[in-house]
SEDOGU-233409 format. One record per residue (C-alpha): x, y, z; chain; residue in three letters. Coordinates in Angstrom, 3 decimals, always signed. Example, Ala and Ser with C-alpha at 12.3 -4.5 7.8 and 13.67 -1.06 7.14 Angstrom:
// residues 2
(atom (+12.300; -4.500; +7.800); A; ALA)
(atom (+13.670; -1.060; +7.140); A; SER)
// end
This chain:
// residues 438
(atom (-10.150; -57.728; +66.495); A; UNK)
(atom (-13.835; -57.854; +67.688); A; UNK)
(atom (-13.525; -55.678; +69.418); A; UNK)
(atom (-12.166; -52.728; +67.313); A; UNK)
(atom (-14.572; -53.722; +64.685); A; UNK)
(atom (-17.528; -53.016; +67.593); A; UNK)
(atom (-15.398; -49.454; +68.258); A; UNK)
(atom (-15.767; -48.295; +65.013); A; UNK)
(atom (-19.515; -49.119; +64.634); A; UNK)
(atom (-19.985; -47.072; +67.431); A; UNK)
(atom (-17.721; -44.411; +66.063); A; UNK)
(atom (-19.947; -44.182; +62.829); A; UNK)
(atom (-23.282; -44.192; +64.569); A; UNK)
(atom (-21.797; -41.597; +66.547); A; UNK)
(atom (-21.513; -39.930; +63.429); A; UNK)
(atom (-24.384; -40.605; +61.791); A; UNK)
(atom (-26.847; -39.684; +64.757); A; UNK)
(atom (-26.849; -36.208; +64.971); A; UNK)
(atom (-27.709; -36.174; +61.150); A; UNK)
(atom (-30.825; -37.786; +62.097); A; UNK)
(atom (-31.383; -36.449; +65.458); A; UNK)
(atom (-32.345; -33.156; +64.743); A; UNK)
(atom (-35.183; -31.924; +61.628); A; UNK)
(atom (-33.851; -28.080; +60.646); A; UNK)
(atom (-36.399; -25.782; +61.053); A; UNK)
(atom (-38.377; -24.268; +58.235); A; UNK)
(atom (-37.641; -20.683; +59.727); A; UNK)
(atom (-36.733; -18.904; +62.776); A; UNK)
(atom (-37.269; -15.335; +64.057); A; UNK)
(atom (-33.679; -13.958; +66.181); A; UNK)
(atom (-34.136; -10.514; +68.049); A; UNK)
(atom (-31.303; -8.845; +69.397); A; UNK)
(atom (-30.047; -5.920; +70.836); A; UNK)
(atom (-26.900; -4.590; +70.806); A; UNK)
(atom (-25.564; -1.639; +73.322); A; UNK)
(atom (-22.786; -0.389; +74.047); A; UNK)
(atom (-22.246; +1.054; +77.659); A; UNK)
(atom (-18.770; +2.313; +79.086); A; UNK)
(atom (-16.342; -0.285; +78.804); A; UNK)
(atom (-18.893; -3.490; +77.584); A; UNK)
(atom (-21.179; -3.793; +74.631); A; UNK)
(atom (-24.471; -5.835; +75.778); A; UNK)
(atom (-25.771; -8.410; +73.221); A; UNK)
(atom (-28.846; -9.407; +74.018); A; UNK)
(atom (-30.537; -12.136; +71.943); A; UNK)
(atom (-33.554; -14.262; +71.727); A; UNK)
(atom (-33.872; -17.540; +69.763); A; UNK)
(atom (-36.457; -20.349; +69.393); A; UNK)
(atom (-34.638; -23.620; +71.208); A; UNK)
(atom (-36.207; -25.544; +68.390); A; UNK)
(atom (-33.632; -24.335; +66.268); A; UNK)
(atom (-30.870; -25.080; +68.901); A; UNK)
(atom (-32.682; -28.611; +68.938); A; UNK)
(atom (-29.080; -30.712; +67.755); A; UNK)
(atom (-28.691; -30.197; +71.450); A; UNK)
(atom (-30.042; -32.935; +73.929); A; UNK)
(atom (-31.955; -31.330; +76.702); A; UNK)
(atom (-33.224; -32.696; +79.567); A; UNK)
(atom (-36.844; -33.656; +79.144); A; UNK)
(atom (-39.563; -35.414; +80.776); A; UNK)
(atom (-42.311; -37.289; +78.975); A; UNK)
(atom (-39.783; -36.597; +75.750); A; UNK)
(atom (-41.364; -33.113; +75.615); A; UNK)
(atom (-41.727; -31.283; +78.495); A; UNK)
(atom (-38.475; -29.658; +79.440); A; UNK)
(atom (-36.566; -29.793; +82.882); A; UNK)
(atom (-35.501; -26.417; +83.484); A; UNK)
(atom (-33.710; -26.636; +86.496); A; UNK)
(atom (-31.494; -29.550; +84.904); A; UNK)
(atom (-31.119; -27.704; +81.680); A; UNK)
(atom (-28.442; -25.287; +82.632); A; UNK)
(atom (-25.390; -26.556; +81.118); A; UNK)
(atom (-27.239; -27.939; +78.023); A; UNK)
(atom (-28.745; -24.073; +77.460); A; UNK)
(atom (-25.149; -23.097; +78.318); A; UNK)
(atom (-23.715; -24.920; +75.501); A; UNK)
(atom (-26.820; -24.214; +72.670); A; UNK)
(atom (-25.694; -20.363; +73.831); A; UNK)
(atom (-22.416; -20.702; +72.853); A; UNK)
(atom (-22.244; -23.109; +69.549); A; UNK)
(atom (-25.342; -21.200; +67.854); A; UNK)
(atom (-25.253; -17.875; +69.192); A; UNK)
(atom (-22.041; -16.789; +70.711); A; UNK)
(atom (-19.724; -18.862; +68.072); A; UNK)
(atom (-21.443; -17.347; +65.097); A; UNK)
(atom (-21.589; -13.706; +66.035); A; UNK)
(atom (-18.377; -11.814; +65.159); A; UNK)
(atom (-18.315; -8.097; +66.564); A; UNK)
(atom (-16.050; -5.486; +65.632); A; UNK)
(atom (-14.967; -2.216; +67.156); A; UNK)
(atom (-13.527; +0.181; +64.400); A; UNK)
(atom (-12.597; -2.591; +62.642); A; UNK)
(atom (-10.919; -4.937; +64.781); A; UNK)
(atom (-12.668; -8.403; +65.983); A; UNK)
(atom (-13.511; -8.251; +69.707); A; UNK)
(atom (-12.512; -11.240; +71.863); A; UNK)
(atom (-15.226; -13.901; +72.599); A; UNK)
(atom (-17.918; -13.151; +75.053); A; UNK)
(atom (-18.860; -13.704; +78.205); A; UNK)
(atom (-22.180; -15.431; +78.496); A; UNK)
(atom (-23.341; -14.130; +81.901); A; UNK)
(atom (-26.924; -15.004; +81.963); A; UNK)
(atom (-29.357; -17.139; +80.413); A; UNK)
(atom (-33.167; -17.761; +80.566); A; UNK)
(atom (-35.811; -19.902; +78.717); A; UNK)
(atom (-38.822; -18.003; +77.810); A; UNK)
(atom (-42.217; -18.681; +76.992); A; UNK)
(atom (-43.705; -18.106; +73.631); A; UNK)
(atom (-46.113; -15.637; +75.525); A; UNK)
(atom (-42.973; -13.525; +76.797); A; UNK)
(atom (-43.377; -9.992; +74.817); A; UNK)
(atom (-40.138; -8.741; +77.336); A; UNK)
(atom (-38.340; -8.146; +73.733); A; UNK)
(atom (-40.187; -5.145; +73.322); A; UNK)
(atom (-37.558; -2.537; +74.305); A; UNK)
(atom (-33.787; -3.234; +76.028); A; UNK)
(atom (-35.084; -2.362; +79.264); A; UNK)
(atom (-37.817; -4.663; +79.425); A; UNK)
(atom (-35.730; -7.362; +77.987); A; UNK)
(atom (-33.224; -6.309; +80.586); A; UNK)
(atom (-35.190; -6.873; +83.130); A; UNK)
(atom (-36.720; -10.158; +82.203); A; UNK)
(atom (-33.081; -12.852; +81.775); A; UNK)
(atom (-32.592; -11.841; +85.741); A; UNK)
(atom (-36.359; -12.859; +87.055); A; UNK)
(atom (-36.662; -16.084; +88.450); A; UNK)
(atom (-36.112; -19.313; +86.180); A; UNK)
(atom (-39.325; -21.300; +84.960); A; UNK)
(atom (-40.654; -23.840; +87.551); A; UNK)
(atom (-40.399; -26.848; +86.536); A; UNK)
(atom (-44.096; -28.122; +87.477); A; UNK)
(atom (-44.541; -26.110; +83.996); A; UNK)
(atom (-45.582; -28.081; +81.260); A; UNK)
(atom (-43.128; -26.526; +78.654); A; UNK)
(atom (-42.954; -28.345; +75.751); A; UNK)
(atom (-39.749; -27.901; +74.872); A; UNK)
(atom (-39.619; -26.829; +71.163); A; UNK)
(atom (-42.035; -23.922; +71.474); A; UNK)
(atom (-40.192; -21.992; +73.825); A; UNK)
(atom (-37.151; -19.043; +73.500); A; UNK)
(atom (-33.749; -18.881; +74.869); A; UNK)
(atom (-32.559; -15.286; +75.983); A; UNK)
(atom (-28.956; -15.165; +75.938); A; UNK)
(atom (-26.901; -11.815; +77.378); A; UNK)
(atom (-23.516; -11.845; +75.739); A; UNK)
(atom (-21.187; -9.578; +77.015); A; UNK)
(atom (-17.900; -7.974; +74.949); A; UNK)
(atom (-14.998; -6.007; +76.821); A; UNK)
(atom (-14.259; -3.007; +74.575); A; UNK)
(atom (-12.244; +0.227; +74.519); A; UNK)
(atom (-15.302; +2.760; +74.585); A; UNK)
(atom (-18.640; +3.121; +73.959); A; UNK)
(atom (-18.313; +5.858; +71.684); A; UNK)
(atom (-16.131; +3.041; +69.158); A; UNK)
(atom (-17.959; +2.320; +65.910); A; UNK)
(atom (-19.439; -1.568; +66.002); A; UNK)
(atom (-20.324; -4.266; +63.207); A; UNK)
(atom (-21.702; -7.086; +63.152); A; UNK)
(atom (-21.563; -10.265; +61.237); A; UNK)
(atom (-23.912; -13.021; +61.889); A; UNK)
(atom (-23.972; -16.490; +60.435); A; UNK)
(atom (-27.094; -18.222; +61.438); A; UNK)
(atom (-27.625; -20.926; +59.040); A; UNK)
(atom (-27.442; -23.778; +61.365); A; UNK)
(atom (-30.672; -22.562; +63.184); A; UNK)
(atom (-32.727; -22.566; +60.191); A; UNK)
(atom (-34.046; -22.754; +56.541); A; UNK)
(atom (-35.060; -19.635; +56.817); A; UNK)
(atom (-33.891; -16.968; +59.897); A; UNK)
(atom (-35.324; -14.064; +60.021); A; UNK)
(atom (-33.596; -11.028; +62.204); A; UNK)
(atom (-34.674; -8.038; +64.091); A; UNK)
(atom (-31.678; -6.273; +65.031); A; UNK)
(atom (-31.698; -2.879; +67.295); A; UNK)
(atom (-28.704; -0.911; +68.042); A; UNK)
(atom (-28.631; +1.851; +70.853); A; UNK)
(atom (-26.097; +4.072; +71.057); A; UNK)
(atom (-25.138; +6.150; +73.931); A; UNK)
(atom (-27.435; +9.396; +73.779); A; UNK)
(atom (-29.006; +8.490; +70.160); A; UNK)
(atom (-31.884; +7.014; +68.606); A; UNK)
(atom (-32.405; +3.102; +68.470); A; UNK)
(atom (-31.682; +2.171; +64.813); A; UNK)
(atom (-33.603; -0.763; +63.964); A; UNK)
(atom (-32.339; -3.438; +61.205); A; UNK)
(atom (-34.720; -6.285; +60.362); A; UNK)
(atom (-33.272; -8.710; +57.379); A; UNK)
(atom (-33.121; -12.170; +56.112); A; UNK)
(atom (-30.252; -14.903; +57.135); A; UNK)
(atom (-26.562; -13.696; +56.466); A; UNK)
(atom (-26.653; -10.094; +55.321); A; UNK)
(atom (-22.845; -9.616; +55.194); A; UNK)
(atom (-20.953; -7.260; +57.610); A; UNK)
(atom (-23.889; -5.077; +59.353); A; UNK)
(atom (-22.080; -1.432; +60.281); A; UNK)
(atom (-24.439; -0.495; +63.179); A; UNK)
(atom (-24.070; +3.211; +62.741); A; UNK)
(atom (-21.975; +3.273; +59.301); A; UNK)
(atom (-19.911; +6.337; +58.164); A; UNK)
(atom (-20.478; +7.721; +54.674); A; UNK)
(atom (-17.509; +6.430; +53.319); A; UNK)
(atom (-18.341; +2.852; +55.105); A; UNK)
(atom (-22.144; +3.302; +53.539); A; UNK)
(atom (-20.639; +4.662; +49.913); A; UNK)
(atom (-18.183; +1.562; +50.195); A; UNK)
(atom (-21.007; -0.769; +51.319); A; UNK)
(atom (-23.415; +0.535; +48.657); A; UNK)
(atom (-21.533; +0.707; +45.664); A; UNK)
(atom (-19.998; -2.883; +46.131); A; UNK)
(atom (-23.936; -3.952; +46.551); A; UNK)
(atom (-24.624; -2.264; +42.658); A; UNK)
(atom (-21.869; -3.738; +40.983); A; UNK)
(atom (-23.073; -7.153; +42.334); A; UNK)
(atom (-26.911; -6.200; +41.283); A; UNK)
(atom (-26.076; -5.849; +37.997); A; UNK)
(atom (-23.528; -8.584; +37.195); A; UNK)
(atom (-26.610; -11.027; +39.179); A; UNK)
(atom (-29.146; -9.440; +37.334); A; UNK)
(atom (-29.885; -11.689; +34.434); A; UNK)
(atom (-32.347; -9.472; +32.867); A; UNK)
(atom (-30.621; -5.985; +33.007); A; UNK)
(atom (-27.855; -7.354; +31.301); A; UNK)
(atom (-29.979; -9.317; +28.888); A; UNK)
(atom (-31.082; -5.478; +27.954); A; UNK)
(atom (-27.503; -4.373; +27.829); A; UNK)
(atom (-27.054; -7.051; +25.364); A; UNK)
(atom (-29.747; -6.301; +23.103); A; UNK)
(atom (-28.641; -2.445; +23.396); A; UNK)
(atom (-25.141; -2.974; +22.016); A; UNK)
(atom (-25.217; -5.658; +19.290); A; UNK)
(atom (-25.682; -3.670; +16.746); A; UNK)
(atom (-23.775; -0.547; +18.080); A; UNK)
(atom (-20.587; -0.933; +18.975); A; UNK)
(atom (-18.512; +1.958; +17.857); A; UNK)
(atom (-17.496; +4.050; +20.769); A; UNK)
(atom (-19.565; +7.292; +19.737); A; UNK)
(atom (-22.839; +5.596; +19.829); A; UNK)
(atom (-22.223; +3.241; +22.266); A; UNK)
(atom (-21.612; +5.908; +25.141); A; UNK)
(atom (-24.484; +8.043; +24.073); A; UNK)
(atom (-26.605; +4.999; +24.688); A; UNK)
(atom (-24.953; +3.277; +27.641); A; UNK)
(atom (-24.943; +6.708; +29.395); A; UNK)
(atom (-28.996; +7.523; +28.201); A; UNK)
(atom (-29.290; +3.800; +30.110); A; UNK)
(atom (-27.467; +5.199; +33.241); A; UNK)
(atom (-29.324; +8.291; +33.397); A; UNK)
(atom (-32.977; +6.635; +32.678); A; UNK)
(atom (-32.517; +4.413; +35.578); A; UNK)
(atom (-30.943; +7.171; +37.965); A; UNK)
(atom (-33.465; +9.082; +38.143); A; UNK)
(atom (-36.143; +6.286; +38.407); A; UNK)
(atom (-33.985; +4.940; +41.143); A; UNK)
(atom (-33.634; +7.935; +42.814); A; UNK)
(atom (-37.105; +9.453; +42.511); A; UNK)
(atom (-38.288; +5.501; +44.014); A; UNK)
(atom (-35.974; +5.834; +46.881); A; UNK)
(atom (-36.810; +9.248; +48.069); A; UNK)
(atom (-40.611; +8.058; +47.938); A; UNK)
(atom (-41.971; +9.794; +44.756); A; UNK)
(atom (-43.267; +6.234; +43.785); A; UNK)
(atom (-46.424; +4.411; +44.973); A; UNK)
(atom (-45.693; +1.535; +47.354); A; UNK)
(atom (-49.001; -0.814; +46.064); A; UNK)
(atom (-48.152; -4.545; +46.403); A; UNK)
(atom (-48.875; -4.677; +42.188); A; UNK)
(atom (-46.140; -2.106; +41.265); A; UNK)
(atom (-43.470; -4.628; +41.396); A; UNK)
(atom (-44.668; -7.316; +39.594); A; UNK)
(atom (-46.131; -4.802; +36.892); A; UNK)
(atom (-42.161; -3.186; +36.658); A; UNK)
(atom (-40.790; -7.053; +36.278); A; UNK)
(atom (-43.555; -7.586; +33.631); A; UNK)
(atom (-42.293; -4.462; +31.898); A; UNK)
(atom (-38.680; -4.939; +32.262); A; UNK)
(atom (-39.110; -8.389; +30.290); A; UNK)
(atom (-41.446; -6.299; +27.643); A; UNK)
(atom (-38.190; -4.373; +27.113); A; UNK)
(atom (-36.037; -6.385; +26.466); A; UNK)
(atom (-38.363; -8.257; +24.148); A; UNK)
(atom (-39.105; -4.654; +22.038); A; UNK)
(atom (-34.823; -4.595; +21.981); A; UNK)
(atom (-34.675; -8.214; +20.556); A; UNK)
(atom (-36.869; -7.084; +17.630); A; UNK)
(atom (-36.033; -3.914; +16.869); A; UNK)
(atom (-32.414; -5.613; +16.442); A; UNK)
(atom (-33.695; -8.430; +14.077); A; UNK)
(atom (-36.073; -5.782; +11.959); A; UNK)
(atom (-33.865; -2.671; +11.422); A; UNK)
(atom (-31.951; -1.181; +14.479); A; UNK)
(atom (-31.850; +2.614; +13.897); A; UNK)
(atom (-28.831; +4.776; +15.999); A; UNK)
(atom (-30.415; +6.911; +15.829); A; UNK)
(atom (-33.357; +6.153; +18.328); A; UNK)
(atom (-31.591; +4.133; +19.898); A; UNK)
(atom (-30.561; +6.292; +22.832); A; UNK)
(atom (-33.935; +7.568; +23.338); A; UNK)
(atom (-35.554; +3.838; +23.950); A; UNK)
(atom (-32.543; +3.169; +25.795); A; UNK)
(atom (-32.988; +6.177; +28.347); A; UNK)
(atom (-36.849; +5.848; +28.362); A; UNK)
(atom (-36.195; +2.042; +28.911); A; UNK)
(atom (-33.707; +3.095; +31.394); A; UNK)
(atom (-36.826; +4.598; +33.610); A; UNK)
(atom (-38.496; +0.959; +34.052); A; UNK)
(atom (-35.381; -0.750; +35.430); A; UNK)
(atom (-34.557; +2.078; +37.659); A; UNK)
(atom (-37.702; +0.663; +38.983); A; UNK)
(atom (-36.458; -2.410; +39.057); A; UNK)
(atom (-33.318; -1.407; +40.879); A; UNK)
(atom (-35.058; +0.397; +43.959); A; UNK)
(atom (-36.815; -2.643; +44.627); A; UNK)
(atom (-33.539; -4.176; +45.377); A; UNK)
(atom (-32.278; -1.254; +47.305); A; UNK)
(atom (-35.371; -0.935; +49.261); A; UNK)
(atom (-34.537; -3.297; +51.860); A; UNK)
(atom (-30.680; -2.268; +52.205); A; UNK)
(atom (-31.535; +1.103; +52.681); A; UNK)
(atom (-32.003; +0.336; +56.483); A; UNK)
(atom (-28.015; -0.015; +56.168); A; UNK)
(atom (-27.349; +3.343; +55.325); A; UNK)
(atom (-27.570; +5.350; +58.650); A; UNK)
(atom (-27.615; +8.427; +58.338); A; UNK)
(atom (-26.126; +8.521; +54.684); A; UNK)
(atom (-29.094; +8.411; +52.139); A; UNK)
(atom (-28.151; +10.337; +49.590); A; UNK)
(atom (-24.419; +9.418; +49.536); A; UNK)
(atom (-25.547; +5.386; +49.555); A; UNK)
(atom (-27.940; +6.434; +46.302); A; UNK)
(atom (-25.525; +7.237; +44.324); A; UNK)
(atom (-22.942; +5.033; +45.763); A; UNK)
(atom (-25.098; +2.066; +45.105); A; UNK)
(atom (-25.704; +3.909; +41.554); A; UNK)
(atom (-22.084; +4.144; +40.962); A; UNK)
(atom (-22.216; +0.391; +41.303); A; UNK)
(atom (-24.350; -0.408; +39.124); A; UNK)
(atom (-22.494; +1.803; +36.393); A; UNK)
(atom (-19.203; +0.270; +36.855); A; UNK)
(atom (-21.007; -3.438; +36.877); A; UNK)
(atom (-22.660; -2.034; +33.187); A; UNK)
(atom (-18.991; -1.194; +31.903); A; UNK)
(atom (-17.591; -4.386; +33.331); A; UNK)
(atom (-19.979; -6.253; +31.556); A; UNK)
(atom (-19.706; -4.469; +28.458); A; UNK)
(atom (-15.872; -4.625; +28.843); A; UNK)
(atom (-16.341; -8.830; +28.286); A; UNK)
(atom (-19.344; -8.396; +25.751); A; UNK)
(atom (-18.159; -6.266; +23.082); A; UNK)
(atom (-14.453; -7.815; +22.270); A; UNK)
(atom (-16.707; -11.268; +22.821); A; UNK)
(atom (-19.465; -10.046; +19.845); A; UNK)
(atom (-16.331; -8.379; +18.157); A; UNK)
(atom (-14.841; -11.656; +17.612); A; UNK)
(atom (-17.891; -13.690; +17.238); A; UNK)
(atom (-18.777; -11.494; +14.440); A; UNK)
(atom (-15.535; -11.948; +12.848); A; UNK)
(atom (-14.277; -15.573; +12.719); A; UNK)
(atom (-17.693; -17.562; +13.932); A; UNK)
(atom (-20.654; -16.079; +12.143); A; UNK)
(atom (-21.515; -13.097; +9.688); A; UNK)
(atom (-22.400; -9.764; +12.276); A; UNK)
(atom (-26.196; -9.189; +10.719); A; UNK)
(atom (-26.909; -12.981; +11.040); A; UNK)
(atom (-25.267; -13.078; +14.105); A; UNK)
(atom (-27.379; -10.170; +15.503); A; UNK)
(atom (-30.142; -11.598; +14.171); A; UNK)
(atom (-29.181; -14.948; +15.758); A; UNK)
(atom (-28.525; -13.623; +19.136); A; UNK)
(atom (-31.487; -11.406; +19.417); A; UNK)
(atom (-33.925; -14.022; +18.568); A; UNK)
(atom (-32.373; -16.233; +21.597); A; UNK)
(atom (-32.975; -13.281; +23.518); A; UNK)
(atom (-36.374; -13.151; +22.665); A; UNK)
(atom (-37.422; -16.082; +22.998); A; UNK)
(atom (-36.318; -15.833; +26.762); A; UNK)
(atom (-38.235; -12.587; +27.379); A; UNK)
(atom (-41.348; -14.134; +25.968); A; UNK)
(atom (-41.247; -16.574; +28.708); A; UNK)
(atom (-40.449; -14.048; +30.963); A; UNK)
(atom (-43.783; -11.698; +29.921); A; UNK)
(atom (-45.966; -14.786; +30.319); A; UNK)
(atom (-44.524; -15.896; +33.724); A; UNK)
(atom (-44.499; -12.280; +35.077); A; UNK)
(atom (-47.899; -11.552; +33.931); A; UNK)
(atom (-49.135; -14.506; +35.541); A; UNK)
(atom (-47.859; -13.241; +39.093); A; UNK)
(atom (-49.437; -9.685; +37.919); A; UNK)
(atom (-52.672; -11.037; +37.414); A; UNK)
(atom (-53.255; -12.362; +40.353); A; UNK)
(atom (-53.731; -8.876; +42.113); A; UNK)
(atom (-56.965; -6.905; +41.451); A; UNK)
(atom (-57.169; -4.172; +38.914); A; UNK)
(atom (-56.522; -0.609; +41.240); A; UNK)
(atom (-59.458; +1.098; +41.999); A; UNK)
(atom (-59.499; +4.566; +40.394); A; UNK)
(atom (-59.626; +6.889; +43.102); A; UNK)
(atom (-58.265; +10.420; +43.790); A; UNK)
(atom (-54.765; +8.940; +45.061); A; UNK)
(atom (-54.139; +6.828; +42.294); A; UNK)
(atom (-55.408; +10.012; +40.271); A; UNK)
(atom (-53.068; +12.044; +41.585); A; UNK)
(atom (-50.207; +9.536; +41.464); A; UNK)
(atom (-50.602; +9.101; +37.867); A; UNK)
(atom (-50.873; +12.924; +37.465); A; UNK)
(atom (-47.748; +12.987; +38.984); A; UNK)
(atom (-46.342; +10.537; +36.715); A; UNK)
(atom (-47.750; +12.039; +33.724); A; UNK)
(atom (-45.917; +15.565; +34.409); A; UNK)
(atom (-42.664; +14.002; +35.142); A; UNK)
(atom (-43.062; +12.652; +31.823); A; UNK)
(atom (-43.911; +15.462; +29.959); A; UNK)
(atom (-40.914; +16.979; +31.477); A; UNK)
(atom (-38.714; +14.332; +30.792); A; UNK)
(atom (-39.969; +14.183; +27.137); A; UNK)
(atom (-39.126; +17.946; +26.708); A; UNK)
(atom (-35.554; +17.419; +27.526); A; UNK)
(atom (-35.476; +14.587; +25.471); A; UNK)
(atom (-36.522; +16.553; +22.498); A; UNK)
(atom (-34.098; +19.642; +23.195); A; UNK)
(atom (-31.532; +17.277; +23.650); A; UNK)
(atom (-32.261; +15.132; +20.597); A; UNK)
(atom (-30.158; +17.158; +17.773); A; UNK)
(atom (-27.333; +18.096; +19.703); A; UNK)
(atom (-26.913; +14.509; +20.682); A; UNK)
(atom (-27.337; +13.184; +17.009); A; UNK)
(atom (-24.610; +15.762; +15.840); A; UNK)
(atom (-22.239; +14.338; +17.968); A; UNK)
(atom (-22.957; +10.796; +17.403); A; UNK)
(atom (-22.679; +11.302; +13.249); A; UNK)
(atom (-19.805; +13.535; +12.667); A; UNK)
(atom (-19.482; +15.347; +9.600); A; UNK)
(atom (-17.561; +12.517; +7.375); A; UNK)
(atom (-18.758; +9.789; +9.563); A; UNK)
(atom (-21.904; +7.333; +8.518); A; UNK)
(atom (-24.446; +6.776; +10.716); A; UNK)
(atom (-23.836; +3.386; +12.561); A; UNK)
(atom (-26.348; +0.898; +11.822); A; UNK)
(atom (-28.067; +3.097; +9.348); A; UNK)
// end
């Protein structure tokens, strides 16, 4: 009996120990390379061996690492955190598990990451002697994984999942295809399947799926999509203003993505302050005396500032287009229109019903607006804060010309607005038909 009692106490501090062994980094920085050649596609990665640390290496002093003992230990942190947790795919279709054929630590001085060749070059020289005082958790392992595969000329992905190694894991990812340019990713922990050099139906696919998640995530876009539709929700007006959203924020989006937008570390926070700002004006034109009839114009000039607001979130997926920019634009804005239907698709039979068995529709606008409110008010103040902590832009002749720039798109914009104006309040009040909210 004694002794299976003293079996499982060792069988649950075998448990428990590796929860205490090893501290999870704060972050970690992965580089890879990925190229395809004939019948093999090279994988070449680096990684810090502090965030391979749940593995026991051999050490000296408790610090200083044994190289020359270390081989089947760096064998094994290879496989469970790299090799395990990469899946590759050749047009479509997983690719068996690699072969790791070499290893080598490096030292935290080791720039051999700077190009494939280089890299190459350096996980064949001569191991680290072990008279080197090499404290264990500040140096790299390179691994070179190798995948059999049909050709060269396949298309790849990649899926990583790296959040063993770290709190934080931070990728640079280059791709070299046979006779093309590197393309270069660089992204945080688990981006989702990576299509190395995507198609334009793979990027459209990609994209679009990415804007319908934006705006269903987006708790202050649909906050706006709220306040837009509360009062309005007889189909007429409601797609005149829906669709003046849509178009506002295409062409901010578009114009931001292309580069027609200044880049200055402020910008963001000032578009974030804004987008609260309009979602507040929304809340209290609803409560005072919503009008149909400007609706659609606030709704499209509103539509401008969380375009804005969009590109920021596009900006770093863009790198996952390839070649396809403009088809992954309006993919990704295809997205975010069906995620705006969706939404509305729940919201209006939900305030259709609210309105009619829970609470009285004016007082429930009213109701519902002022909650909305007072959540952009503490959005303003919060988003301000951040804003005010970067200087005030000094006014010289870029900024001058930027805002020049701004002011004519405006101008233009305004113009159509006008033209458009009567045509657009014909249709939305029909002869026989009262204005909605009016």
């Amino acid at each position: 009996m004694k002794r299976w009692i003293a079996a499982a106490l060792c069988w649950l501090a075998a448990l428990a120990g590796p929860a205490f062994a090893h501290e999870v980094p704060a972050d970690a920085r992965l580089n890879i390379f990925v190229k395809p050649e004939g019948k093999t596609l090279h994988l070449l990665v680096r990684a810090p061996l502090a965030a391979l640390g749940e593995v026991e290496f051999p050490l000296r002093a408790q610090s200083y690492l044994i190289v020359s003992r270390a081989e089947e230990a760096l064998r094994y942190a290879a496989k469970v955190f790299l090799a395990d947790n990469f899946d590759v795919f050749e047009n479509g279709a997983a690719l068996a598990e690699p072969k790791i054929l070499r290893i080598r630590v490096a030292l935290p001085s080791d720039r051999s990451f700077a190009s494939f060749a280089e890299a190459s070059a350096n996980i064949v020289a001569p191991a680290l002697a072990d008279s080197l005082d090499l404290v264990w958790s500040q140096q790299s392992l390179d691994v070179l994984l190798e995948y059999p595969i049909a050709s060269e000329l396949s298309e790849f992905s990649l899926r990583l999942r790296v959040d063993r190694l770290a709190r934080t894991v931070s990728t640079v990812l280059r791709f070299l295809p046979p006779g093309g340019e590197t393309r270069a990713f660089e992204f945080q922990d688990n981006p989702g399947l990576i299509h190395l050099d995507p198609g334009w139906s793979q990027a459209a696919r990609s994209f679009a799926v990415s804007g319908f998640w934006h705006i269903l995530e987006g708790t202050d876009h649909l906050l706006f999509l709220l306040c837009l539709v509360i009062p309005f929700r007889q189909w007429r007006p409601l797609v005149v203003i829906v669709t003046a959203f849509t178009a506002g924020h295409s062409i901010s989006l578009i114009g931001s993505a292309l580069g027609f937008v200044t880049d200055a570390l402020w910008f963001p926070p000032l578009v974030e302050t804004l987008i609260a700002a309009t979602i507040l004006y929304m809340a209290l034109e609803n409560i005072a005396a919503p009008k149909i009839s400007r609706r659609w114009i606030f709704a499209f000039a509103f539509g401008l500032i969380h375009g804005f607001g969009f590109s920021f979130a596009l900006k770093e997926t863009m790198q996952f287009a390839g070649d396809h920019l403009l088809v992954s634009l309006l993919a990704f804005n295809f997205g975010v229109e069906a995620g705006q239907l969706f939404a509305l698709a729940l919201a209006i039979p939900a305030l259709a019903w609210c309105f009619k068995h829970a609470v009285a529709e004016r007082m429930g606008v009213i109701i519902l607006s002022a909650l909305v409110a007072h959540t952009a008010l503490h959005w303003i103040s919060d988003r301000a804060a951040v804003l005010a902590r970067f200087p005030v832009p000094a006014l010289d002749g870029a900024l001058a010309a930027s805002v020049m720039r701004g002011a004519m798109a405006l101008l233009i914009l305004g113009a159509l607005v006008w033209l458009t104006n009567g045509l657009i309040q014909r249709w939305i009040t029909p002869r026989g038909e009262a204005a909605a909210g009016e």
